[in-house]
C-alpha positions as CSV (number, residue, x, y, z in Angstrom):
1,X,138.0,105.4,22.6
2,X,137.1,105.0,26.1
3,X,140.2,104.2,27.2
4,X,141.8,107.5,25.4
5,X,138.6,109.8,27.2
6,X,139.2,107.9,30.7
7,X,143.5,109.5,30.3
8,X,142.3,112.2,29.3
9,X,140.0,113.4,32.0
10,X,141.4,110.9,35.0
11,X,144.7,110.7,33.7
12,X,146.4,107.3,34.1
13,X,145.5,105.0,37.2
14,X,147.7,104.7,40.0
15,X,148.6,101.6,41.9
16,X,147.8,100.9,45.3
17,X,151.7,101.6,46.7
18,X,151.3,105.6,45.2
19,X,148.9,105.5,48.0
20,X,151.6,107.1,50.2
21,X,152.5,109.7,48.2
22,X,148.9,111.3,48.7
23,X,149.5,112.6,52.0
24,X,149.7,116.0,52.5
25,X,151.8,118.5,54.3
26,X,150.5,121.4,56.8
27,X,151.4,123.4,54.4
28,X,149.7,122.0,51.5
29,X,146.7,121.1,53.6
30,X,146.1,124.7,54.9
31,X,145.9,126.0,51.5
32,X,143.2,122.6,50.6
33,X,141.1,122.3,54.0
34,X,141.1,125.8,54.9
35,X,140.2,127.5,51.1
36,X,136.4,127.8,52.6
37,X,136.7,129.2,56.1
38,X,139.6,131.8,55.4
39,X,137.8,132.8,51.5
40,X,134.9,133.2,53.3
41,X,135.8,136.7,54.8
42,X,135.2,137.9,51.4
43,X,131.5,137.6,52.3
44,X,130.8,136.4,55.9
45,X,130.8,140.3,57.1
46,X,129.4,141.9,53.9
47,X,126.0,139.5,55.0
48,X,125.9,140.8,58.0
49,X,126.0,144.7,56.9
50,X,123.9,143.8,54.4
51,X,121.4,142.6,57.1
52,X,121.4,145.5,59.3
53,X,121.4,148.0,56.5
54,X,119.1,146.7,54.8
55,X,117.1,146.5,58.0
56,X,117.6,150.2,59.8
57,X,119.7,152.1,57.3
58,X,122.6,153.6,58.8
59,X,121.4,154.1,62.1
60,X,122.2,149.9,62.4
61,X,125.7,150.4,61.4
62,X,127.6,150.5,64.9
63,X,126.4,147.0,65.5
64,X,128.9,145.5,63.0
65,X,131.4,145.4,65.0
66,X,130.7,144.0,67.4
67,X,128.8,140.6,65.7
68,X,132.1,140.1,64.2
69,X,134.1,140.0,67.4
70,X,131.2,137.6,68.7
71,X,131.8,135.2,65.2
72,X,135.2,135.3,66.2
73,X,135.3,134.4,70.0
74,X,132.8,131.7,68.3
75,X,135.5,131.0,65.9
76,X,138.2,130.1,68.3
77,X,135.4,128.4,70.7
78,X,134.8,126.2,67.9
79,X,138.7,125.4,66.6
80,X,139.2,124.8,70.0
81,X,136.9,121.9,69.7
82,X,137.8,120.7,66.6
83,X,140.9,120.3,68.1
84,X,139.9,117.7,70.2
85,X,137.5,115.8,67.7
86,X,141.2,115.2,65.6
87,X,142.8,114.2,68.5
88,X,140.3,111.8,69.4
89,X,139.2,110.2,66.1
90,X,142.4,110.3,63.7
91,X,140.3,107.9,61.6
92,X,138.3,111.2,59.8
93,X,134.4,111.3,59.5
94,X,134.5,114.4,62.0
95,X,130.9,114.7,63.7
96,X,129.7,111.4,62.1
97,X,131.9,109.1,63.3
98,X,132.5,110.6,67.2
99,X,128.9,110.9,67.5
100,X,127.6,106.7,66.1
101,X,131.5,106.1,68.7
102,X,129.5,108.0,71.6
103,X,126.3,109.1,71.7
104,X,124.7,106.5,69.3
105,X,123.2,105.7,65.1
106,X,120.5,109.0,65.3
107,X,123.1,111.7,66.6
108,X,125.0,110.5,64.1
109,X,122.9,110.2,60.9
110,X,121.5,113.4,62.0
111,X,124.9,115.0,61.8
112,X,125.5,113.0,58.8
113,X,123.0,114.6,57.1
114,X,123.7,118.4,58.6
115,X,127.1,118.1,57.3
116,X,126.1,116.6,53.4
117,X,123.9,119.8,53.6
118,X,126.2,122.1,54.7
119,X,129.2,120.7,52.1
120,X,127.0,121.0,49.3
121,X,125.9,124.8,50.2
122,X,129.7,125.0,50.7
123,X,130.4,123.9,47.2
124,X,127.2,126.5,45.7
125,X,128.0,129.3,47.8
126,X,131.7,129.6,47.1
127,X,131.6,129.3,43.3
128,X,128.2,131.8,43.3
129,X,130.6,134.2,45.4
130,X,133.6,133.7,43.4
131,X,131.8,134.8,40.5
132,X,130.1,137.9,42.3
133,X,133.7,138.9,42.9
134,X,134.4,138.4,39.0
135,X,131.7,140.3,38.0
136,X,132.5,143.3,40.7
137,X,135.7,144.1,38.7
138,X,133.9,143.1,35.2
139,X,130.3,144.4,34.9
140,X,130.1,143.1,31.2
141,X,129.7,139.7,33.1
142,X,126.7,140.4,34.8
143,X,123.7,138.1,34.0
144,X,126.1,135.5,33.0
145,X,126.7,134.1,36.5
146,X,124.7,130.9,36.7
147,X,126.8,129.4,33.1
148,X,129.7,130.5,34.8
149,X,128.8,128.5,38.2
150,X,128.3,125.6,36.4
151,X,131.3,125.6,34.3
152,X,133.8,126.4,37.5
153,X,131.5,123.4,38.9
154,X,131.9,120.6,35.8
155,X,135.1,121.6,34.1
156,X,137.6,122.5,36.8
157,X,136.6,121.5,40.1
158,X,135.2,118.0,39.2
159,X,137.6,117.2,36.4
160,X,140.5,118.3,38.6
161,X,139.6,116.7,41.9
162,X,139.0,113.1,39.6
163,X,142.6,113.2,38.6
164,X,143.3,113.1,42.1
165,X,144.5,114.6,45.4
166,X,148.1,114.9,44.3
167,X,147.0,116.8,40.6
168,X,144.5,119.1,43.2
169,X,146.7,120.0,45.5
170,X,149.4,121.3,43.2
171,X,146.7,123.2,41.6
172,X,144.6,124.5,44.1
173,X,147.6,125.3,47.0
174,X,149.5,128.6,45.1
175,X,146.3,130.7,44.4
176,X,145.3,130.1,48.5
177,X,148.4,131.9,49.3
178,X,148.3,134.0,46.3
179,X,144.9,135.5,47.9
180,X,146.3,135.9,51.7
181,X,149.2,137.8,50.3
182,X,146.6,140.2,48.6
183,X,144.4,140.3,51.8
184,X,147.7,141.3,53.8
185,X,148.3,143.9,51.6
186,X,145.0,145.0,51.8
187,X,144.7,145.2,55.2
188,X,148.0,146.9,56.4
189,X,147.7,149.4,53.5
190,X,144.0,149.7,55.0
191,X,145.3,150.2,58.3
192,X,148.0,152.7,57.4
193,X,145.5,155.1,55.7
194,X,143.4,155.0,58.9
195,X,146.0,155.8,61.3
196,X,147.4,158.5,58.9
197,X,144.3,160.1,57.7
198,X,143.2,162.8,59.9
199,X,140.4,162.7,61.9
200,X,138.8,159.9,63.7
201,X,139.6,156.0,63.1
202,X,135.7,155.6,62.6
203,X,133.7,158.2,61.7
204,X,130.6,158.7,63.8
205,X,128.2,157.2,60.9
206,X,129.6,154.5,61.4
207,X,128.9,154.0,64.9
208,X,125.3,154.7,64.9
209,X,123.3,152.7,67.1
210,X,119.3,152.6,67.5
211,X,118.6,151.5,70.9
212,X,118.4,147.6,71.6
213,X,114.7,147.2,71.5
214,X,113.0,143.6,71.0
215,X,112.9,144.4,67.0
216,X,115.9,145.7,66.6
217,X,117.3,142.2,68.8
218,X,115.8,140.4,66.3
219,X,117.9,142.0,63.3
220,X,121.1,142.0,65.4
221,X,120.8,138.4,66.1
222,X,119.8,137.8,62.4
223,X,122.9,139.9,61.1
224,X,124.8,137.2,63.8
225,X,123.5,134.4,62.0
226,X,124.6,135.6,58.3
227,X,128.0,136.4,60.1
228,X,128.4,132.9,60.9
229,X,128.4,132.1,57.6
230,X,132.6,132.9,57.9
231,X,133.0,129.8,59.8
232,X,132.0,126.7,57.6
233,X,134.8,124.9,56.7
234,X,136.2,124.8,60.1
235,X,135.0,120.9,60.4
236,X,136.7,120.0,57.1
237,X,140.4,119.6,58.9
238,X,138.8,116.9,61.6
239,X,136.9,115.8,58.8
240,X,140.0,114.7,56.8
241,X,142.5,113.8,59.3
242,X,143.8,110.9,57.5
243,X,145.0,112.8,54.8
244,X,147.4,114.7,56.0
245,X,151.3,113.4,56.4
246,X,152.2,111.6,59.5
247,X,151.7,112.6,62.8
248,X,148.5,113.0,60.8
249,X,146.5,113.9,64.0
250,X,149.4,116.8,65.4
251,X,149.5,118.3,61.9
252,X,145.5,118.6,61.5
253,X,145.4,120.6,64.7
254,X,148.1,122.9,63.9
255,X,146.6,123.5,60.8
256,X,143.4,124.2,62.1
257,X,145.5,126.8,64.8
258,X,146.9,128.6,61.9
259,X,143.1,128.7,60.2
260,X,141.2,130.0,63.1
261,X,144.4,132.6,63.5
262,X,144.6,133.8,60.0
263,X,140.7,133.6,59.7
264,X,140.4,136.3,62.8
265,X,142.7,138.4,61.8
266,X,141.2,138.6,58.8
267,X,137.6,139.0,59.9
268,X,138.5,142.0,62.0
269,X,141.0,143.9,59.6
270,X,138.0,143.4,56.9
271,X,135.2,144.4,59.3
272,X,137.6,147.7,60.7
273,X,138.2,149.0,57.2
274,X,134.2,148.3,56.2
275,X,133.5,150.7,58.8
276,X,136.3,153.0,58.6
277,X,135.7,153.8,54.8
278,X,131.6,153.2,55.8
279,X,131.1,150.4,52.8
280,X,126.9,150.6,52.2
281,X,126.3,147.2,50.1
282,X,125.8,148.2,46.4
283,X,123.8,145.8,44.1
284,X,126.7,143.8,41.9
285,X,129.7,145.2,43.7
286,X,131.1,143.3,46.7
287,X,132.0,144.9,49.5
288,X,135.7,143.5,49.4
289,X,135.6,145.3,45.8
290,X,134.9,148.5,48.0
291,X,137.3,148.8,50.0
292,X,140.4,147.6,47.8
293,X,138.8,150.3,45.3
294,X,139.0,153.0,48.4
295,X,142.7,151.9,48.9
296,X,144.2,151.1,45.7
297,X,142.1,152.7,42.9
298,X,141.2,150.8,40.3
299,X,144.6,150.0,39.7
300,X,146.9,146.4,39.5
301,X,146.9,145.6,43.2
302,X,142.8,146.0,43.1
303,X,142.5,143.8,39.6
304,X,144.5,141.2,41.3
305,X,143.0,140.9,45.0
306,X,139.3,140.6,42.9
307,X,141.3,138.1,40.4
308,X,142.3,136.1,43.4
309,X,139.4,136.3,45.8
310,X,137.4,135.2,42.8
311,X,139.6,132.1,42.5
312,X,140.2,131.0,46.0
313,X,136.5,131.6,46.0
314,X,135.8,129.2,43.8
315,X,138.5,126.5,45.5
316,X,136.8,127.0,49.0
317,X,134.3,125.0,46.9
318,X,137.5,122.0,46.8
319,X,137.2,122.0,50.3
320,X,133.9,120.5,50.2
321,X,135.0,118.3,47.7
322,X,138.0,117.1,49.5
323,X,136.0,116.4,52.9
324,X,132.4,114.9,51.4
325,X,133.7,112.0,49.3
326,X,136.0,111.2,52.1
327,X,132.8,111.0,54.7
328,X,130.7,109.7,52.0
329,X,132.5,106.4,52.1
330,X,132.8,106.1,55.8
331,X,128.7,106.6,56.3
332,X,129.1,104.0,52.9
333,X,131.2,101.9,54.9
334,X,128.6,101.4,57.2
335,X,125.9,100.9,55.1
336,X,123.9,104.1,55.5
337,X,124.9,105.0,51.4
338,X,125.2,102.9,48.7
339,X,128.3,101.1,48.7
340,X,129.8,102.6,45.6
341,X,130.2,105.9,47.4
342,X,133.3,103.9,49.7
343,X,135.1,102.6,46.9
344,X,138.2,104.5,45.4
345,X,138.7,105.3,41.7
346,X,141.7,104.4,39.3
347,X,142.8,107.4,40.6
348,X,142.7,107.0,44.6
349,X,139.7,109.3,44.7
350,X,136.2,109.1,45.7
351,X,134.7,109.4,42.6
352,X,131.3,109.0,42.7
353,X,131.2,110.9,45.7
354,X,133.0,113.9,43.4
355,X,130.0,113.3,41.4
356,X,126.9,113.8,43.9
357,X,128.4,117.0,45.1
358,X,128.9,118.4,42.2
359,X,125.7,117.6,41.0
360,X,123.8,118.4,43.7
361,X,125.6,122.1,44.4
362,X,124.9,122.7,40.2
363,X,121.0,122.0,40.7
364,X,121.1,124.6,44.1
365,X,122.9,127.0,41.5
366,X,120.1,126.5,39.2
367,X,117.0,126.6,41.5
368,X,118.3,130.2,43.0
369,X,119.8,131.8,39.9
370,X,123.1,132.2,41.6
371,X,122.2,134.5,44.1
372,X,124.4,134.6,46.6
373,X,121.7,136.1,49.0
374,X,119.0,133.3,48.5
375,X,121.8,130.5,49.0
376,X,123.3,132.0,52.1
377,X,120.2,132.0,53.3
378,X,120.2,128.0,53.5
379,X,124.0,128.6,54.8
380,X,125.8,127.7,58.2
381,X,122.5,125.5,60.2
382,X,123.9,122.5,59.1
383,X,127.3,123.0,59.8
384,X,126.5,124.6,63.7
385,X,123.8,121.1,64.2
386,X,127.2,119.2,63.2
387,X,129.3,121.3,65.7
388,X,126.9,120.8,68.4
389,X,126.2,116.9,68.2
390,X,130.2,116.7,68.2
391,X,131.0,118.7,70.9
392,X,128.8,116.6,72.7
393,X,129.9,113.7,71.7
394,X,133.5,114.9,72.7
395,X,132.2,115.0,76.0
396,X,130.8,111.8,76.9
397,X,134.4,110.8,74.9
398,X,136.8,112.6,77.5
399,X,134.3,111.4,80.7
400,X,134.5,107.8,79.4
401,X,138.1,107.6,78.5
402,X,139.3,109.7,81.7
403,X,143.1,110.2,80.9
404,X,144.9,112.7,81.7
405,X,143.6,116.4,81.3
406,X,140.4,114.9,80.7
407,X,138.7,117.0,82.3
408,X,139.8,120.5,80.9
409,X,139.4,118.7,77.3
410,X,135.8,118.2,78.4
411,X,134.9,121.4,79.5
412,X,136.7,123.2,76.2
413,X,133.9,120.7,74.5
414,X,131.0,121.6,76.7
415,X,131.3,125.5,76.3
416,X,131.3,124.6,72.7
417,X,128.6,122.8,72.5
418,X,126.7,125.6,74.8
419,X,128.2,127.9,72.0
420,X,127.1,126.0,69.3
421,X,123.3,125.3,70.3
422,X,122.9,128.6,71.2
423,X,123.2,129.8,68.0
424,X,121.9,126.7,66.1
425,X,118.6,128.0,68.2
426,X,119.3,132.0,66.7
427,X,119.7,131.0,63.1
428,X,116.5,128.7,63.3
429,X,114.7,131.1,64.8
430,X,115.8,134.6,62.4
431,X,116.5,132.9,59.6
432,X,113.5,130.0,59.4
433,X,111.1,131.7,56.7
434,X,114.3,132.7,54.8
435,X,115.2,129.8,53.7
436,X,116.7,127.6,57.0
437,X,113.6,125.7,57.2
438,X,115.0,123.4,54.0
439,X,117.7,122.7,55.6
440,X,115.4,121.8,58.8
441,X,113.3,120.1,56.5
442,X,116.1,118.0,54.8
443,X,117.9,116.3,57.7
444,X,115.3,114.2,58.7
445,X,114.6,113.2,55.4
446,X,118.4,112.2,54.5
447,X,117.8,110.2,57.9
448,X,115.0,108.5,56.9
449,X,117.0,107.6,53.7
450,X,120.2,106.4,55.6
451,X,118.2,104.1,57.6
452,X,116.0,102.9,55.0
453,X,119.5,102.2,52.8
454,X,121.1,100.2,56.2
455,X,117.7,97.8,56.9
456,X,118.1,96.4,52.9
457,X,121.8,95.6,52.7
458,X,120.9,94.0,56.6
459,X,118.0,92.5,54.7
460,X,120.2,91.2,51.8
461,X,123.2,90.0,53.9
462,X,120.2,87.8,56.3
463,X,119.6,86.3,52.7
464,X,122.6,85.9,50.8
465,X,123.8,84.4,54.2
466,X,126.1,80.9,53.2
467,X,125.3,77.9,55.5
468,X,129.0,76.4,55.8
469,X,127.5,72.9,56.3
470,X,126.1,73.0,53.1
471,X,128.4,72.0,50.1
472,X,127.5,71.4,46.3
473,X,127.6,68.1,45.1
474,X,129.3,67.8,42.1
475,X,128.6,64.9,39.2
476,X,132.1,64.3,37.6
477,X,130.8,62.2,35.0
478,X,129.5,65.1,32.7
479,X,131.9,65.4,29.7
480,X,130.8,68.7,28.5
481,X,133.4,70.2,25.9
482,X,132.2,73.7,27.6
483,X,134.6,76.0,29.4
484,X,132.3,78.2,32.7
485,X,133.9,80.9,34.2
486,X,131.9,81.5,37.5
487,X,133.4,85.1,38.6
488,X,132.4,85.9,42.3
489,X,133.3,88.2,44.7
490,X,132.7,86.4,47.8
491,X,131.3,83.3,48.5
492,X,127.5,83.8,49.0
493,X,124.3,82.2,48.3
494,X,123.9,83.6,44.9
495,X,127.1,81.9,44.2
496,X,126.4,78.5,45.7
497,X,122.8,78.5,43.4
498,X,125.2,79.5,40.6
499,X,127.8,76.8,41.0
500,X,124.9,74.4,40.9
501,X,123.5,75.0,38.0
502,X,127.4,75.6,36.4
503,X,127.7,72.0,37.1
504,X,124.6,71.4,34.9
505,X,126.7,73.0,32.1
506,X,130.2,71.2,32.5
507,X,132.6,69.6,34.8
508,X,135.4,72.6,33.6
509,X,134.4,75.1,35.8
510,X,136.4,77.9,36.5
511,X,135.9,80.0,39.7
512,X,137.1,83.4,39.6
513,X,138.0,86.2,41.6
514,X,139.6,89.3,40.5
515,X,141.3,91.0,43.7
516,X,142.0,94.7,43.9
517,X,144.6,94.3,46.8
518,X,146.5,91.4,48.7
519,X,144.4,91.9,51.5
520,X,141.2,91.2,49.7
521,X,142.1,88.6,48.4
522,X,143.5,86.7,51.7
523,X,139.9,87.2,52.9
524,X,137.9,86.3,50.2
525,X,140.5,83.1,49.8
526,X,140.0,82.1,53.6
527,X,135.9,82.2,53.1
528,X,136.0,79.9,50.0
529,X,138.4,77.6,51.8
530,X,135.9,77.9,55.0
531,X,133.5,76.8,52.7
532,X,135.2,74.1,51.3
533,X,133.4,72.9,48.1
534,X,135.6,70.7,46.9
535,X,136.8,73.2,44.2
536,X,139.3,75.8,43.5
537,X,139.4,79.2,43.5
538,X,141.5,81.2,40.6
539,X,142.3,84.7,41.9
540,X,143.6,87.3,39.8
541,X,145.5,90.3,41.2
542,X,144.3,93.8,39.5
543,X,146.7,96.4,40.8
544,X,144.6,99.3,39.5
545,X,141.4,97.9,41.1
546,X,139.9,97.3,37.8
547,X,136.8,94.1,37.3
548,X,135.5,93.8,34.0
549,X,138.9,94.3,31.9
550,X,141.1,91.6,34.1
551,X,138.0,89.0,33.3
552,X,137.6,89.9,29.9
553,X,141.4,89.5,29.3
554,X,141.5,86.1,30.9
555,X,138.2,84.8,28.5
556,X,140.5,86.1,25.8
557,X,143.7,84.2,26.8
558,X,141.2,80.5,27.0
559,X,140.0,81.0,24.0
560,X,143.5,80.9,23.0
561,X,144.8,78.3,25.0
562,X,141.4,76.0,23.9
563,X,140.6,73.9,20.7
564,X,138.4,76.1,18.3
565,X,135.7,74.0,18.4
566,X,135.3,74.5,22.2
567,X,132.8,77.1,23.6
568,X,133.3,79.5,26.8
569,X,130.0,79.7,29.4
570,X,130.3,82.8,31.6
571,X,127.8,82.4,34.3
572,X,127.4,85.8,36.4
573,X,125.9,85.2,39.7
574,X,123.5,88.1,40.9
575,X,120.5,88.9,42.9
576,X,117.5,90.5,42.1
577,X,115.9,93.5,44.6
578,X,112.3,93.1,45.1
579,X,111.8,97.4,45.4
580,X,113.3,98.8,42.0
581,X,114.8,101.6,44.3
582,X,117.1,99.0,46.3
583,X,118.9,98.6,42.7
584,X,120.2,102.0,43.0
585,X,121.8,101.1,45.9
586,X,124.3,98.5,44.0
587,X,127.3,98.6,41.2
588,X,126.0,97.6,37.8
589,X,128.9,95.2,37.7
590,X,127.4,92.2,36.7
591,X,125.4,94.1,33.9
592,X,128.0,95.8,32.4
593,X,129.9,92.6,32.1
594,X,127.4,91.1,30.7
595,X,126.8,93.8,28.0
596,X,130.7,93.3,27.2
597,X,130.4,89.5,26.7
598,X,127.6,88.9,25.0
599,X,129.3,90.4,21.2
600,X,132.5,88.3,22.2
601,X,132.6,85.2,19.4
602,X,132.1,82.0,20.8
603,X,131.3,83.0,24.0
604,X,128.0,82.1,26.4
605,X,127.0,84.3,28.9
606,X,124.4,83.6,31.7
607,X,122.7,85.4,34.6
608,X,121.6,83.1,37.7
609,X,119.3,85.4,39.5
610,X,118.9,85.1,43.2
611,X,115.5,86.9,44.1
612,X,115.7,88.8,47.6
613,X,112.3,88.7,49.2
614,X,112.2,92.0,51.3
């Protein structure tokens, strides 16, 4: 039965050589990395209107304009940027990894923990605005939005990203293009009926003004920071460099070209029309669902640009998912998260990384209703404290390598990461009692957390520590009819107190390792023969990085191979946290196996607990 629900909703592992066939082309990779920033011109300028109209009426209209053409000198500032964090750190991990390379641990957690925010808002926003577009064309739908959120959430964006990249891409890439082709048609139809219509291009309501007094500063600047909103996801490309298909480094910055282009163009075609047709935010009806109303009617080309707003929507949400797992297992990797989060699935995913995002963004869907408003609020301060820490990082980069063009790379870096502060200052200070103050509030907790996660696997690594010079000593004269399987993975102190008391037991002992790849296994065979305990080690090759089934297979082959009479000891080797919350930090390996042992006929099964003391 398990095996059967695992095929169905994973599908069927793959082995380690399918590896290569996961890369992805520009092509592909545009449609995956760039879903969030290029979707998000369905909302990014409707928050800003909504802001000053809200605000001052009409008479704050004319200010539209130009915020948007300050998000999108921003826009390129930032791309520009980003270009130099791919060609600098092909690895991936984006603002994490250049800033622990750089500028040092705190920079880094900090932007650690900006970005984590900012993916999971990512994930939230973009299903809660997907479904606002759904429910523009479909008013029947209305009240139904946070069910709807979480079932875009569970049962298509998590199931689909656990079968893995190759099943996501194929289903996520068509609908990305399907959306720019209605957003083209949108805007040159747009565009045509402006230039053909008679009378102005905008009409003077729309260029009202109030003077620029302090109070009115303070809206404009707040408007600014919801129009920033349209460009999260720009990180997501550097983020996941070593996805893409060879030169992996030359395709991610071409791709992220073609983003920032497409995303521009978009952004001031959207914002032109808006004030051209004088779109005044109506509750339940997106702006978007405005002006394709204004230029189509409600006819097919309006159904369909709501139809596929509302689904590229919802897979700007699979960018997050695509670029958190991936940096998830390289803070993992380090030891700032649990080291579950860096380990790939049977399907060469991230899984458990799949998992905390798409639990986290369900429980921001449920604590705000699905309003798109209260979530935006918490939008786009993560993502500009991650720009800013690695633009900065990009400099100290470019001033310590010194090659050639160093210097122009590190002044593109610097004015970004002038650009970025500045307005990491203007959404803390308009949009702090609105909500940014979690976010605020949040990073220095997931801080805390990664640091508190690093001291107790350094804690646990200082005691499971093996002395080489000390060997077990081994009595052969024991003529136990008793089979021990000793599984291990690595030689540690837990396992040198377990082979001790296995030789209690019998003088068959069997030391086991089950290796996911060749190269595991080489290192985990050149410790044991560094330690040297007079024994050998059996390793087993799992091609679909499987534990528990390769051991459970090989207790079923001896107690084929061995007289009836005989009995099998499995002694599992594992320590024991002194804080119960360290625990969560670790696999459950050895208690699952010990769960699936235990009803086996004729078969022992003992725990040899090594107590950590801090």
């Amino acid at each position: 039965m398990i095996n059967i629900a695992r095929r169905l909703l994973i599908g069927k592992p793959l082995h380690n050589k399918e590896m290569m066939h996961e890369r992805l082309p520009k092509w592909k990779a545009l449609s995956i990395f760039s879903s969030d920033a290029l979707s998000s011109v369905a909302y990014g300028p409707e928050q800003a209107l909504l802001v000053l109209v809200a605000a001052q009426g009409i008479i704050a209209y004319g200010y539209l304009s130009p915020i948007i053409i300050a998000v999108s000198i921003l826009l390129i500032i930032v791309a520009l940027s980003y270009v130099q964090v791919s060609r600098a750190n092909p690895g991936g991990g984006g603002a994490y990894a250049v800033a622990k390379k750089n500028i040092g641990e705190l920079p880094a957690l900090v932007a650690a923990g900006a970005v984590f925010a900012d993916y999971v808002l990512t994930a939230a926003v973009s299903v809660a605005a997907g479904t606002a577009a759904i429910v523009s064309a479909f008013p029947s739908l209305a009240g139904r939005e946070v069910g709807i959120d979480l079932g875009i959430l569970f049962f298509i964006l998590m199931l689909v990203n656990l079968r893995g990249m190759r099943e996501s891409s194929n289903m996520f890439v068509y609908p990305t293009y399907a959306f720019l082709l209605g957003m083209v048609a949108l805007i040159v139809t747009g565009m045509y009926q402006a230039i053909t219509q008679d009378g102005a291009l905008l009409p003077a309501a729309s260029l009202e003004k109030q003077p620029l007094n302090m109070a009115m500063l303070y809206i404009v600047l707040r408007a600014f920071a919801n129009g920033c909103s349209s460009m999260t996801g720009v990180e997501a490309i550097a983020d996941s460099v070593p996805l893409f298909e060879k030169p992996e480094a030359k395709n991610a910055i071409i791709t992220t070209y073609w983003m920032a282009g497409i995303l521009v163009v978009m952004l001031s075609g959207v914002t032109f029309m808006m004030m051209h047709f004088h779109v005044i935010p109506i509750l339940e009806v997106t702006a978007l669902s405005q002006l394709a109303e204004h230029v189509f009617g409600r006819s097919f080309v309006y159904y369909y640009i709501q139809v596929t707003t509302m689904i590229v929507l919802y897979l700007a949400a699979n960018t997050a998912y695509n670029g958190l797992p991936v940096l998830l297992s390289i803070v993992a990797r380090d030891g700032y998260l649990p080291r579950y989060l860096s380990s790939r699935g049977e399907r060469l995913t991230f899984s458990n990384g799949i998992i905390v995002i798409t639990v986290s963004a369900a429980a921001l869907i449920v604590v705000f209703g699905g309003h798109l408003d209260h979530l935006i609020a918490l939008y786009a301060i993560g993502v500009f404290i991650s720009f800013t820490i690695a633009q900065c990082s990009m400099v100290v980069h470019w001033k310590r390598e010194k090659g050639s063009g160093w210097l122009i790379r590190a002044v593109v870096n610097g004015i970004g990461a002038i650009a970025t502060g500045l307005v990491v200052i203007i959404i803390t200070l308009t949009k702090f009692s609105h909500g940014a103050w979690a976010v605020l509030v949040f990073i220095p907790v997931m801080v805390f957390v990664f640091k508190k996660i690093r001291s107790h696997y350094d804690d646990m690594a200082e005691q499971l520590h093996l002395p080489l010079e000390e060997n077990v000593q081994y009595d052969d004269t024991l003529m136990v009819r008793n089979y021990v399987i000793v599984p291990i993975s690595s030689p540690t102190r837990v396992v040198y107190e377990s082979l001790k008391f296995a030789k209690t037991l019998s003088k068959d002992i069997i030391v086991l390792h089950i290796a996911k790849d060749e190269e595991s296994a080489a290192k985990v065979q050149m410790k044991w023969d560094q330690w040297n305990p007079g024994m050998d080690l059996e390793i087993i090759q799992s091609p679909y990085r499987l534990t528990i089934q390769p051991l459970l297979d090989y207790v079923e082959a001896l107690k084929k191979r061995k007289n009836p009479q005989d009995y099998i000891t499995v002694v599992i080797p594992e320590f024991e946290t002194r804080k119960w919350w360290h625990r969560l930090l670790h696999n459950q390996t050895g208690w699952l196996l010990h769960a699936m042992l235990v009803i086996k006929e004729n078969v022992s099964v003992t725990t040899i607990p090594y107590h950590l003391n801090k």
